[in-house]
C-alpha positions as CSV (number, residue, x, y, z in Angstrom):
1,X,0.0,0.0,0.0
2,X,1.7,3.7,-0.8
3,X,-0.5,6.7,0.7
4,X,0.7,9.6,-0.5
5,X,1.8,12.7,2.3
6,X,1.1,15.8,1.4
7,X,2.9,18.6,3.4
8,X,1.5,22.1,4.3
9,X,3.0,25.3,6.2
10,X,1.7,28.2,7.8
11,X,3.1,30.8,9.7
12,X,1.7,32.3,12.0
13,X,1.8,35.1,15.0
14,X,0.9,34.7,18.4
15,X,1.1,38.2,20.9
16,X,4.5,39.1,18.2
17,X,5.7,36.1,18.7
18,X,6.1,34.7,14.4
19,X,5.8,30.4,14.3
20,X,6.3,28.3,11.5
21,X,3.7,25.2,11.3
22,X,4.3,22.1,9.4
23,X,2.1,19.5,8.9
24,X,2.0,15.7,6.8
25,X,-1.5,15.1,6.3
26,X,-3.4,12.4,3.7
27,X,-6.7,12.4,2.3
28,X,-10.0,10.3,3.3
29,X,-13.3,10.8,5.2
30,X,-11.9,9.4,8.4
31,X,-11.7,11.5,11.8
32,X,-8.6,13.5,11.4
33,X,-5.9,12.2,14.6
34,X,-3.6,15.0,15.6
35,X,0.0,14.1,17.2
36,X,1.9,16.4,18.9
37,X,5.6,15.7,19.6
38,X,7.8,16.8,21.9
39,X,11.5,18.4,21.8
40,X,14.0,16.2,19.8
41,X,11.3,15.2,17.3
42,X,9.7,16.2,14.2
43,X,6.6,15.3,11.8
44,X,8.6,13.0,10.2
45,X,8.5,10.7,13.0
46,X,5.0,9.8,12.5
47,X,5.2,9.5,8.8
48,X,5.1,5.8,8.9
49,X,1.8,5.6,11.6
50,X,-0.3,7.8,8.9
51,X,1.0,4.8,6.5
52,X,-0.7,2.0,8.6
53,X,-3.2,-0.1,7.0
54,X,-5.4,-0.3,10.2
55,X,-5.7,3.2,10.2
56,X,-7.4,3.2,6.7
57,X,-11.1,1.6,8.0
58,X,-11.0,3.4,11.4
59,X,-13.9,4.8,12.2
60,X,-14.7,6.9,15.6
């Protein structure tokens, strides 16, 4: 199975303070799941859980 990732930016300012968002995100009519990591990590890291197959069917 290959899902394709599409990757989106934003910045963005909060009370002066400028942010750069990045986000991987696929399509489908599912419930979107957000993840959040922590310091030392990135997106990238959950790359490969948007991939899972089980993930496709879910329904919540």
């Amino acid at each position: 199975m290959s899902v394709e990732l599409q990757q989106h930016t934003r910045e963005l300012n909060v009370d002066g303070v400028a942010l750069n968002l990045s986000a991987l995100s696929r399509s489908g009519e599912n419930t979107p799941i957000l993840f959040l990591h922590g310091f030392g990590s990135t997106k990238e890291d959950y790359a490969d859980i948007q991939r899972h197959r089980a993930l496709e069917k879910m329904a919540f």
